[in-house]
LOVO-404698 format. One record per residue: y, z, x of N, C-alpha, C, CB in turn; residue in one letter. Coordinates in steps of 0.05 Angstrom, whole numbers, padded with zeros to 5 digits, always signed. Glycine has a CB too. Example, Ala and Ser with C-alpha at 12.3 -4.5 7.8 and 13.67 -1.06 7.14 Angstrom:
-00114+00156+00264-00090+00156+00246-00066+00156+00264-00089+00181+00226A-00045+00142+00257-00021+00143+00273+00001+00157+00258-00012+00114+00282S
END
This chain:
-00024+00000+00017+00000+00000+00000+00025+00000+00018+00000+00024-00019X+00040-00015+00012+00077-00006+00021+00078+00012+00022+00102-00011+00006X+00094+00022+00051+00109+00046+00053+00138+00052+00037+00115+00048+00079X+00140+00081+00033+00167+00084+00026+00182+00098+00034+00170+00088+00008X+00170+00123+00056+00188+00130+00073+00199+00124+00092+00186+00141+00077X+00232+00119+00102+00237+00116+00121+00229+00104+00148+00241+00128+00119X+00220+00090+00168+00205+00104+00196+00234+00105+00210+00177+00081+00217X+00229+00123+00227+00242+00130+00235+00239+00141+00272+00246+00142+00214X+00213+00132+00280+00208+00142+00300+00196+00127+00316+00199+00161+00297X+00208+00119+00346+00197+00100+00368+00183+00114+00387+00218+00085+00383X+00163+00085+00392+00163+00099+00426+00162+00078+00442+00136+00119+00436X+00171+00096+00470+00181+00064+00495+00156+00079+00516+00231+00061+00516X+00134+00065+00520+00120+00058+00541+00138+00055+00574+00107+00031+00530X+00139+00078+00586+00154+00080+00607+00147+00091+00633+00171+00090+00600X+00117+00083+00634+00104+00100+00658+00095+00077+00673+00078+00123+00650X+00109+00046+00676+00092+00032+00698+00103+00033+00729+00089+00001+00688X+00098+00026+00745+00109+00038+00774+00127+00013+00781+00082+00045+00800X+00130-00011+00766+00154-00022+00782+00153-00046+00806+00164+00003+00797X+00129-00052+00813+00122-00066+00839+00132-00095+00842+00091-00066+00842X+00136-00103+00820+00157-00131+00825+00180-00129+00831+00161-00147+00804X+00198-00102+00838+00220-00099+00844+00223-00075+00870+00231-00095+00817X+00197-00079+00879+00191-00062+00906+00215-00076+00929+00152-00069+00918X+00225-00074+00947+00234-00034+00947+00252-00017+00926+00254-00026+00974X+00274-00036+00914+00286-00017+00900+00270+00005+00876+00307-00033+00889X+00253-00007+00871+00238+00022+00855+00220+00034+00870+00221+00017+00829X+00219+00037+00894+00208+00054+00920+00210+00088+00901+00236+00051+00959X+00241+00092+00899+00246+00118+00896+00257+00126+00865+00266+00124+00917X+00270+00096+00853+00285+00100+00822+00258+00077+00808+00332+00084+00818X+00271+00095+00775+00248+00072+00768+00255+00059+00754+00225+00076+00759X+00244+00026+00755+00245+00002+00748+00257+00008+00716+00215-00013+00754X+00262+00025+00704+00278+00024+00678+00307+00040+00681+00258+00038+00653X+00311+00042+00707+00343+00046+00713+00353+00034+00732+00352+00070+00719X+00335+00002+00734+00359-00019+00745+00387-00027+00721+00340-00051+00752X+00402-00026+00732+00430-00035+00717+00428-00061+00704+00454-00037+00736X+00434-00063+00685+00433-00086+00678+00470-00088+00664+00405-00089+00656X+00485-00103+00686+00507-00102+00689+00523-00057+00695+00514-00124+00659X+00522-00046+00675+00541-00019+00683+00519+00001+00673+00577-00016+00664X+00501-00012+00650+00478+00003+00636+00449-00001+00641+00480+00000+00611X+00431+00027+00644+00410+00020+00661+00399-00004+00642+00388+00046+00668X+00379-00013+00640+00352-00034+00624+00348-00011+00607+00319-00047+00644X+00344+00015+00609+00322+00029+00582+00346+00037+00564+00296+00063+00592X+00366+00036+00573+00393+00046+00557+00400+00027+00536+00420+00048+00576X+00399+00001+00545+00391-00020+00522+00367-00018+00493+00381-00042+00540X+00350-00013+00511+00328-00011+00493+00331+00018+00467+00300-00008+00515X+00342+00045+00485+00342+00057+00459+00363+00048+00443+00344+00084+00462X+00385+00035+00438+00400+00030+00430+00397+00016+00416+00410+00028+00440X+00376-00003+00417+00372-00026+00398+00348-00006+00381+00361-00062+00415X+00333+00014+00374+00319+00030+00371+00336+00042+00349+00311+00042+00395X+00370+00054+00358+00387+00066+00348+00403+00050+00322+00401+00073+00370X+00406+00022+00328+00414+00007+00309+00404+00000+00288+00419-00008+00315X+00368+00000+00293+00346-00002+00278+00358+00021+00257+00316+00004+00295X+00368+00041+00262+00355+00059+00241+00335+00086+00259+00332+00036+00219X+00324+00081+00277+00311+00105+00298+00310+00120+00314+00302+00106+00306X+00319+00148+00302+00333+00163+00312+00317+00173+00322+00349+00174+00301X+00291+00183+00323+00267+00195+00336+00260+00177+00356+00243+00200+00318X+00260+00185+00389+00255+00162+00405+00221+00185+00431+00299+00149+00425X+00205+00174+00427+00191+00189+00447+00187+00171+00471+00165+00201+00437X+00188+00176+00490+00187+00156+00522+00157+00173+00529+00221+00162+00553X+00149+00148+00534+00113+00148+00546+00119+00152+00581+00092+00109+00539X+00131+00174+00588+00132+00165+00627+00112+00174+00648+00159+00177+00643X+00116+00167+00670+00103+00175+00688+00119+00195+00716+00092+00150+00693X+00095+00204+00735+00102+00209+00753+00130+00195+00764+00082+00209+00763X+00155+00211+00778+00173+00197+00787+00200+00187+00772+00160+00178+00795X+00191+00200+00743+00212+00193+00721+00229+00206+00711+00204+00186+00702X+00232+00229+00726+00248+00242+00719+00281+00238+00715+00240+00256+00731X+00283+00210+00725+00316+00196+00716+00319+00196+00702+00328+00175+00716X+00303+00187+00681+00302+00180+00655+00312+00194+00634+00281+00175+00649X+00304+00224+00635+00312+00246+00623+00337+00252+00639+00291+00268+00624X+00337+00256+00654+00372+00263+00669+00390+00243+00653+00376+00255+00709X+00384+00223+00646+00402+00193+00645+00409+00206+00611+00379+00153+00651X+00390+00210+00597+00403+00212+00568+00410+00240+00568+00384+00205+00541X+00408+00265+00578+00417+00293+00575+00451+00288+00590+00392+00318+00593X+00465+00318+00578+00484+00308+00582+00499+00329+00611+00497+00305+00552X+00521+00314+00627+00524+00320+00652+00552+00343+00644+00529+00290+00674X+00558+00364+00638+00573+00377+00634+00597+00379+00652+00561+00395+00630X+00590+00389+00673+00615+00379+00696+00626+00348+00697+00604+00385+00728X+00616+00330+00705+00622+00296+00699+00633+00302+00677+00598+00271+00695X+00630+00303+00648+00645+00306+00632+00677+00314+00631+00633+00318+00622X+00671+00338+00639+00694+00357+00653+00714+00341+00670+00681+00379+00672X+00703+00337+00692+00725+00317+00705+00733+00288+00696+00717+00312+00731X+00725+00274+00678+00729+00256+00668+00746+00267+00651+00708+00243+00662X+00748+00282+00639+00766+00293+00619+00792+00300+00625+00757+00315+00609X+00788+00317+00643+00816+00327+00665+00825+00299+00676+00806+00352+00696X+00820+00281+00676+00831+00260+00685+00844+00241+00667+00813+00250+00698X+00835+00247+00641+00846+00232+00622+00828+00196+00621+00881+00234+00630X+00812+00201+00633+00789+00178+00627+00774+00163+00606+00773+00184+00633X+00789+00168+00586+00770+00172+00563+00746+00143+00560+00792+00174+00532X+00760+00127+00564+00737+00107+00567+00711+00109+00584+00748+00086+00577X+00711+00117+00607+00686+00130+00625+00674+00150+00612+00694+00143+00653X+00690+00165+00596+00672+00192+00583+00657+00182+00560+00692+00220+00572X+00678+00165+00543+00658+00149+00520+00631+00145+00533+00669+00118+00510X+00633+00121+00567+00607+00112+00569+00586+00130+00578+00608+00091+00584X+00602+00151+00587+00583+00167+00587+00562+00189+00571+00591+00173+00599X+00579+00180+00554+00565+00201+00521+00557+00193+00513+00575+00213+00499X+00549+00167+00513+00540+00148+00495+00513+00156+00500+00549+00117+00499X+00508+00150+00524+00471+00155+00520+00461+00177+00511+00455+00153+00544X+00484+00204+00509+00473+00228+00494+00471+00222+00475+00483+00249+00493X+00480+00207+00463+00483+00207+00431+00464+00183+00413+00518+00201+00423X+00447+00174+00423+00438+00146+00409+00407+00162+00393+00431+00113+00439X+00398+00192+00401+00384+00194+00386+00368+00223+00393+00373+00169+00385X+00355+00233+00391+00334+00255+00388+00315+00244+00412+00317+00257+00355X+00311+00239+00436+00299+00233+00452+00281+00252+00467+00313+00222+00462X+00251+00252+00464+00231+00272+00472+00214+00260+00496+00212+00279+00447X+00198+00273+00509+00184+00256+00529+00154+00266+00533+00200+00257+00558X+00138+00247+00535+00111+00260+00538+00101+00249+00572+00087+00248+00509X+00083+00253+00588+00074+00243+00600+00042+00226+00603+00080+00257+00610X+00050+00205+00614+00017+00185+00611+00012+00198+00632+00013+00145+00614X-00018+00216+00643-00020+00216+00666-00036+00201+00678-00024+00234+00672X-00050+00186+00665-00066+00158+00676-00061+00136+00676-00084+00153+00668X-00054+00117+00691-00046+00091+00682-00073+00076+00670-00032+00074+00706X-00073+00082+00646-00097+00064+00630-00089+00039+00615-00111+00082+00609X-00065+00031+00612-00053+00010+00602-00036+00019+00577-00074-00011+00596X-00029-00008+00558-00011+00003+00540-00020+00015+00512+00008-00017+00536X-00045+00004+00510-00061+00024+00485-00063+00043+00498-00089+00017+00472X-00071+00054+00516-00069+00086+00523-00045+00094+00513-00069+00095+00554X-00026+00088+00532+00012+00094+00523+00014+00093+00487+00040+00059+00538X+00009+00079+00484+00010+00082+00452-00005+00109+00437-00005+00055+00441X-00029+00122+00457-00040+00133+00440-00034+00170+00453-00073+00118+00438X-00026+00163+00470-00009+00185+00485+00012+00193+00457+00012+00169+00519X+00022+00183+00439+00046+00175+00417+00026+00204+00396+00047+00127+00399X+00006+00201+00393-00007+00207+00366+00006+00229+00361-00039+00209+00365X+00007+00260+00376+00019+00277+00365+00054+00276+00355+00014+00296+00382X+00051+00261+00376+00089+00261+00363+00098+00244+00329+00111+00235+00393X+00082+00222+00333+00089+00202+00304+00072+00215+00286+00080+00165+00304X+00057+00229+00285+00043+00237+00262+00020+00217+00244+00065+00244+00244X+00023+00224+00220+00012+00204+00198+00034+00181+00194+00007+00220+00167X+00052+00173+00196+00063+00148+00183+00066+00130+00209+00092+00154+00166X+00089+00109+00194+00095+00079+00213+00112+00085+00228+00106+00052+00200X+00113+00077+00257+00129+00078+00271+00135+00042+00294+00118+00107+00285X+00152+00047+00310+00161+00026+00325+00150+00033+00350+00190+00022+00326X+00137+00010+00368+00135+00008+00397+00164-00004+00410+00108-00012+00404X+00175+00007+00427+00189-00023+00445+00171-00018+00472+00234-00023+00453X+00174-00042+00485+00164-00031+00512+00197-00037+00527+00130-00053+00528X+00194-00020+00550+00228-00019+00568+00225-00042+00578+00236+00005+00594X+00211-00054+00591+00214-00083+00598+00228-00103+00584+00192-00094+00599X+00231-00113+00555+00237-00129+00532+00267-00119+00537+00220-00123+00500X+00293-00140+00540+00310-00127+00527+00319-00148+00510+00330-00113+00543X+00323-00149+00485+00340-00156+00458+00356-00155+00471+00342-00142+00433X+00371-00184+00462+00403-00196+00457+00411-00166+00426+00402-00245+00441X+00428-00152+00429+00445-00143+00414+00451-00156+00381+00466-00145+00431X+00452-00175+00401+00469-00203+00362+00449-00202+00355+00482-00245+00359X+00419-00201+00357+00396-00205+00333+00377-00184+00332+00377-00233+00336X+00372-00174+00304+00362-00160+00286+00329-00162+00282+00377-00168+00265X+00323-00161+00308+00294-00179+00304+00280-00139+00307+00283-00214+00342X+00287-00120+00304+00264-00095+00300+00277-00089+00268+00268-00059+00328X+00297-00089+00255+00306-00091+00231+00287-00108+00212+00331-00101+00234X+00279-00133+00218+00265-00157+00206+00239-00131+00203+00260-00194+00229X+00228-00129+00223+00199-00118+00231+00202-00094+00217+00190-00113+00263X+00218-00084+00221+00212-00055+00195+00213-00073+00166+00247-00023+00193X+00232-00083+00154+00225-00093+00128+00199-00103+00124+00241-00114+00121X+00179-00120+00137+00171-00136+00139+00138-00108+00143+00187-00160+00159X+00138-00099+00159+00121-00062+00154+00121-00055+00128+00139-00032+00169X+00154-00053+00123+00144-00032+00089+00141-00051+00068+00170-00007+00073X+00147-00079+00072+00131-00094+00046+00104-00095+00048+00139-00122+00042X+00096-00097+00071+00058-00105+00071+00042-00079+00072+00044-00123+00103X+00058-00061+00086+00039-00028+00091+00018-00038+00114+00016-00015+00055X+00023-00062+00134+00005-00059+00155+00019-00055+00186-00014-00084+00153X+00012-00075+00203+00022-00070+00224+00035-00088+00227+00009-00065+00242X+00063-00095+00244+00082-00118+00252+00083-00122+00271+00105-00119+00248X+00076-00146+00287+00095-00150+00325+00107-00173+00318+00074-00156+00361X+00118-00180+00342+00135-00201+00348+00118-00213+00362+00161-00197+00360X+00123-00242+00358+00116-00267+00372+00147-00295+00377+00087-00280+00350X+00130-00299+00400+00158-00315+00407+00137-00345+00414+00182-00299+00441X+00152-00362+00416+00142-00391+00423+00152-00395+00453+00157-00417+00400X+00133-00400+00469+00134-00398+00499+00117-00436+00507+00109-00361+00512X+00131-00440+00528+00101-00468+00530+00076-00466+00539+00105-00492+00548X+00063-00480+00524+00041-00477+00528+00017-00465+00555+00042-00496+00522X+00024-00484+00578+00025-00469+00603+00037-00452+00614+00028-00478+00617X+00050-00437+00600+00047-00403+00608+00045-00386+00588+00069-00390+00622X+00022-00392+00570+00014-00371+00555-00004-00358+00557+00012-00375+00537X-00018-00361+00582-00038-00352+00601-00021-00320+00614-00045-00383+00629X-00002-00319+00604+00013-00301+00618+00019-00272+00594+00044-00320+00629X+00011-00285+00576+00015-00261+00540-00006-00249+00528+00025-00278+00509X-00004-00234+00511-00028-00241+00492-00019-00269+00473-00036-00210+00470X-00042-00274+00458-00036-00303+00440-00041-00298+00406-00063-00331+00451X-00026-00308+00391-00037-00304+00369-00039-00330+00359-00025-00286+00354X-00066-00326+00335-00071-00347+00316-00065-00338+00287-00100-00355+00319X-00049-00350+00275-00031-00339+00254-00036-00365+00232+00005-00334+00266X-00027-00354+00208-00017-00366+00185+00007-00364+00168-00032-00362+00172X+00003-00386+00159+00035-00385+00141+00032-00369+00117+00048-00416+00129X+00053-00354+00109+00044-00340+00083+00073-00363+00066+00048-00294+00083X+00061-00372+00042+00082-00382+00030+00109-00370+00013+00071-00393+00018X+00129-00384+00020+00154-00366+00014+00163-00344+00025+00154-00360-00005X+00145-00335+00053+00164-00314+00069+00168-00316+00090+00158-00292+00071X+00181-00309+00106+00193-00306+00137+00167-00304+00156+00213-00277+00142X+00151-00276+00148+00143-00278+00170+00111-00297+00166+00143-00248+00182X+00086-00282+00190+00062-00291+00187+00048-00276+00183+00054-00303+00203X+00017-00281+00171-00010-00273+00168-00014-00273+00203-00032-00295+00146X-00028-00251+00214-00041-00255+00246-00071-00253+00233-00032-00227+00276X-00087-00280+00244-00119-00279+00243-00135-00261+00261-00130-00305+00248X-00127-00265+00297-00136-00257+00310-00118-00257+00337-00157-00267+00306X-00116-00242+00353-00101-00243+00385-00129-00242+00401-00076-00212+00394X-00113-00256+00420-00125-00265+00459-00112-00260+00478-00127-00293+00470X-00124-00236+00490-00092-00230+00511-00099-00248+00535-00085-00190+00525X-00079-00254+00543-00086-00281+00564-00102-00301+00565-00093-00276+00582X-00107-00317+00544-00119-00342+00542-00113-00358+00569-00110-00356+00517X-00131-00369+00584-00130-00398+00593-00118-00420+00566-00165-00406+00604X-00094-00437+00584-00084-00448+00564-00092-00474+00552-00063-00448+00570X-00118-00479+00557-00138-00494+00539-00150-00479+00519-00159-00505+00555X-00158-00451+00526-00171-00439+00497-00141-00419+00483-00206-00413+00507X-00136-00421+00481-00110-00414+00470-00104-00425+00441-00088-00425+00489X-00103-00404+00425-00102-00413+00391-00074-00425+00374-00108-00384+00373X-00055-00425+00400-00023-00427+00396-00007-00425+00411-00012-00413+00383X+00014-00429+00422+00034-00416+00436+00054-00401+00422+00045-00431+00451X+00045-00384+00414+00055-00357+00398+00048-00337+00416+00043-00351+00368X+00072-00322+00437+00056-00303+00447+00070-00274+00439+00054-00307+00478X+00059-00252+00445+00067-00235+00430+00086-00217+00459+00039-00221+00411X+00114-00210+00447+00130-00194+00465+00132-00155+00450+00165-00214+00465X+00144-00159+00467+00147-00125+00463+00158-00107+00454+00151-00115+00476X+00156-00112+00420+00161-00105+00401+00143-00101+00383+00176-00115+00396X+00134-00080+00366+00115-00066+00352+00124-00052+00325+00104-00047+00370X+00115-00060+00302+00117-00035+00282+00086-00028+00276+00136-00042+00251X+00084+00001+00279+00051+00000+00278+00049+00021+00256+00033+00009+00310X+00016+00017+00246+00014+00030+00218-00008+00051+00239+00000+00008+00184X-00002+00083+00227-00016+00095+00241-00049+00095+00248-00009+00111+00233X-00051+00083+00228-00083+00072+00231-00091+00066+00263-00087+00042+00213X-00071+00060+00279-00078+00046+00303-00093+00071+00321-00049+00032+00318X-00079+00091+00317-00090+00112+00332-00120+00120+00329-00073+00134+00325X-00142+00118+00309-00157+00117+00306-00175+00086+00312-00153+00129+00289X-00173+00074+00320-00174+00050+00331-00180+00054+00363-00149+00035+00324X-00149+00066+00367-00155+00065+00404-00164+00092+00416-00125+00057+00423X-00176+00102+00396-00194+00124+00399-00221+00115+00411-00198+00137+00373X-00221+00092+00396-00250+00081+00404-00255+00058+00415-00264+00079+00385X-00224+00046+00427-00232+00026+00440-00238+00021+00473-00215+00011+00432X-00255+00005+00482-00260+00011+00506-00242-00004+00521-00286+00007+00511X-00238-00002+00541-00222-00012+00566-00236-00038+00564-00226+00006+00598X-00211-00049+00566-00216-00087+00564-00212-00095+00593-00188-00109+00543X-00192-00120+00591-00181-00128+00612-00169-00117+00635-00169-00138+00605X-00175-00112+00664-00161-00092+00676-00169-00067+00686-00146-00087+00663X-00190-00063+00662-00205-00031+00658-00182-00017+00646-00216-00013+00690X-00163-00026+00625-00148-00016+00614-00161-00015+00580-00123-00028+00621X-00143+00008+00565-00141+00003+00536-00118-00017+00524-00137+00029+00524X-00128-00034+00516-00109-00062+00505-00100-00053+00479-00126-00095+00501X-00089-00046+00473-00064-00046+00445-00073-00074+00432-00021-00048+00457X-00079-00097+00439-00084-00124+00435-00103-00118+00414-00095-00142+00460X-00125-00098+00430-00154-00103+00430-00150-00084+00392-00178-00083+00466X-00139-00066+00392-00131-00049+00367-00128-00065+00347-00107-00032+00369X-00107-00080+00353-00090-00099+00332-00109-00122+00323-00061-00113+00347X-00133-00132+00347-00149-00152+00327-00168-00140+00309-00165-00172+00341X-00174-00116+00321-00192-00098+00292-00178-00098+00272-00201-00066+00295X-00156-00091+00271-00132-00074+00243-00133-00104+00227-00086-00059+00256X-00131-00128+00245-00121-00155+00226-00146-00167+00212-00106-00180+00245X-00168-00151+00218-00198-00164+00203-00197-00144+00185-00230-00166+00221X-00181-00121+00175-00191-00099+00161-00171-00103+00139-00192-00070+00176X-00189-00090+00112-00167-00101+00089-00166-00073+00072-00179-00132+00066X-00179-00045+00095-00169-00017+00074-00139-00011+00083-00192+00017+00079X-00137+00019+00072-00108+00026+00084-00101+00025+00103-00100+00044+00082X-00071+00002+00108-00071+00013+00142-00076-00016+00160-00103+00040+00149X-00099-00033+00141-00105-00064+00156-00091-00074+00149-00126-00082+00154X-00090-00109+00167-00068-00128+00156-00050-00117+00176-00057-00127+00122X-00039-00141+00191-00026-00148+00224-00013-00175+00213-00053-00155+00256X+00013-00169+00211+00030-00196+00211+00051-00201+00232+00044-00199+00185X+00062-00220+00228+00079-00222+00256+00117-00227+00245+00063-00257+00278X+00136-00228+00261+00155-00235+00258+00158-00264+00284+00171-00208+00258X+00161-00289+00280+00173-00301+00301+00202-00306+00308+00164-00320+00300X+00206-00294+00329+00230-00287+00345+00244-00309+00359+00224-00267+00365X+00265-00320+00359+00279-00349+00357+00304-00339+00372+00285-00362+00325X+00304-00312+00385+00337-00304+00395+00333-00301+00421+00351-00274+00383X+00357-00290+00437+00357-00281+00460+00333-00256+00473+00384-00274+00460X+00316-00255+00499+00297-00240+00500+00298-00242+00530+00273-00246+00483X+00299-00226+00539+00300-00221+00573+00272-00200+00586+00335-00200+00580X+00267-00214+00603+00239-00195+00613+00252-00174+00641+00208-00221+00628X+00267-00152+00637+00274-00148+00665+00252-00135+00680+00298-00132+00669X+00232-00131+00678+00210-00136+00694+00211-00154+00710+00190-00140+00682X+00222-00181+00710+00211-00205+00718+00242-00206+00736+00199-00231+00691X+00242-00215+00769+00268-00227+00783+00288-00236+00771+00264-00246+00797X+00273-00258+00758+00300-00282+00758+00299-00282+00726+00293-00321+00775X+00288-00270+00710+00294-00263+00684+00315-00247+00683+00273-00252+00671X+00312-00225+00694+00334-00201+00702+00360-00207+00710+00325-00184+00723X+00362-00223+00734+00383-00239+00739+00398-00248+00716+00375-00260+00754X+00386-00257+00698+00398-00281+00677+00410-00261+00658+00372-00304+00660X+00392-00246+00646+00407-00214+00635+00424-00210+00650+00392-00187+00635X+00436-00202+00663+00450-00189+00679+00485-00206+00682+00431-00187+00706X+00480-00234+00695+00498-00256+00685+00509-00268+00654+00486-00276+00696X+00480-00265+00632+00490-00270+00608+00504-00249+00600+00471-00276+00590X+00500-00212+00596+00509-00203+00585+00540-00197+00604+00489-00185+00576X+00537-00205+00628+00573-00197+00637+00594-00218+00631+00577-00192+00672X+00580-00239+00625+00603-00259+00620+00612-00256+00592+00595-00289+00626X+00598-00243+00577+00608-00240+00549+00624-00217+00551+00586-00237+00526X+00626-00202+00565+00650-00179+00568+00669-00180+00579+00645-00160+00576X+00690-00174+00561+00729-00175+00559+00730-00167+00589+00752-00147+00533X+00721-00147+00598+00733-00133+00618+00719-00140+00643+00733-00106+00614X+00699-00163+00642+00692-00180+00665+00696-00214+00659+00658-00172+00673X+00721-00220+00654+00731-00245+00639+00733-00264+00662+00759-00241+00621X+00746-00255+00691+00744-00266+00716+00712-00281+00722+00751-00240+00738X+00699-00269+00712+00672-00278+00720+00668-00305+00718+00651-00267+00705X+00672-00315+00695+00664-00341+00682+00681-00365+00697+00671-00340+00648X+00701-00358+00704+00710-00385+00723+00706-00388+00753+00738-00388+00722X+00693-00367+00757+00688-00352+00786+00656-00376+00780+00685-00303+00788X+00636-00367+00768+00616-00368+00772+00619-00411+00768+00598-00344+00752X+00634-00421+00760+00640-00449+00748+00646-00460+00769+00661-00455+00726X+00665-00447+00785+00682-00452+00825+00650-00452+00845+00713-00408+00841X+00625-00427+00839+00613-00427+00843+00589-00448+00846+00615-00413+00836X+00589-00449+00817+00560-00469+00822+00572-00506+00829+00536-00467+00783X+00592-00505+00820+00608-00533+00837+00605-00541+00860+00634-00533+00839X+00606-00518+00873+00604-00518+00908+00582-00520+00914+00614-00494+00924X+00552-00509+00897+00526-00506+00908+00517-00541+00917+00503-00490+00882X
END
């Protein structure tokens, strides 16, 4: 059946170590690289916050303790920002206190992201909640975890996102094989493949890192065994839930058509980093700078 309460509660998978961005996550971690003035995970709760989700739990690991420093709030910094009459620096600095109720558990195993997910169980309880993973960051302008909650409490099952990638690198996602449901936005999901070779591959629909999940899942990855990796696949959950038609089954998708940055990835990050500063007033120099720039290359 449709839900009718609220959800109201995330969680961000935040315990991986970072190694594509070795050395700088030697000592900080890979979810407090800047992405322009604000770390990468500062984004993510925020778009969490706009949703509507004020309950945020972070899945971390050993070494993460930034993370928590980054949203608690710095009382002295305050203080002198104040005495200075700063108010703009103090805004940005309050801001991350304020985007929500933020708790933290620890993964102490890296078992993958169905583990991280299931690390979640005491905190979400019985109802629906949201995954983001910190890697994914959402463009701001689109509403694509908004869609996915509507799109949760009309069906009462589970929601992700899928994006259209080419074909040869969908060897790089999980994959879904989907259907059209007539007259609505989103899809029916038949079945996922996490990393198809892109000959057996059911689509290039791959799925990014965004989740509304029906609690059902937790009993699922109770019992699922380590797949790919010798990890627990979240994948592996979601193709059971989409063959099941009691409470709780039924896996549909939203396809996502907006801006989506992997800062995990170099030169994805880069591009984040250049897209979101040229859209800001107060880095307006940029844009003719970077035009003088690539002229000369």
């Amino acid at each position: 059946m449709p839900q009718t309460a609220r959800i109201s509660k995330a969680v961000i998978p935040a315990a991986g170590l970072g190694t594509r961005f070795l050395p700088a996550t030697k000592a900080m971690p890979k979810e407090m690289l800047p992405v322009v003035d604000e770390p990468a995970i500062q984004y993510v709760v925020a778009e969490a916050a706009r949703a509507g989700l004020d309950n945020v739990l972070m899945v971390t690991g050993r070494s993460k303790r930034a993370l928590e420093d980054h949203f608690d709030r710095v009382p002295t910094l305050e203080a002198v920002l104040e005495a200075k009459g700063d108010e703009r620096r103090l805004a940005a600095v309050q801001e991350s206190n304020n985007l929500g109720d933020i708790h933290y558990v620890r993964q102490s195993d890296p078992k993958g992201l169905g583990h991280a997910v299931l690390c979640a169980k005491w905190h979400v309880g019985d109802e629906p909640f949201a995954v983001l993973l910190g890697d994914d960051l959402i463009d701001a302008q689109d509403g694509l975890l908004a869609e996915m909650i509507r799109v949760q409490e009309a069906t009462g099952g589970s929601v992700i996102a899928l994006m259209e990638v080419e074909p040869e690198k969908i060897s790089a996602y999980g994959c879904a094989d989907v259907t059209v449901i007539e007259g609505e936005d989103h899809v029916r999901v038949n079945g996922l493949v996490e990393k198809p070779a892109p000959a057996e591959a059911p689509s290039n629909l791959a799925v990014i890192g965004r989740y509304v999940l029906h609690p059902a899942v937790f009993e699922v990855l109770e019992r699922t065994e380590p797949g790919r990796g010798g990890e627990i696949q979240l994948t592996d959950a979601l193709q059971e839930l989409a063959t099941r038609e009691d409470d709780g089954g039924g896996v549909y998708a939203v396809v996502f058509r907006g801006r989506r940055y992997d800062t995990g990835d170099k030169l994805s990050y880069l591009k984040a980093v250049v897209t979101l500063a040229v859209e800001r007033e107060d880095l307006a120099e940029l844009r003719p700078w970077l035009k003088e720039f690539s002229a000369a290359l």
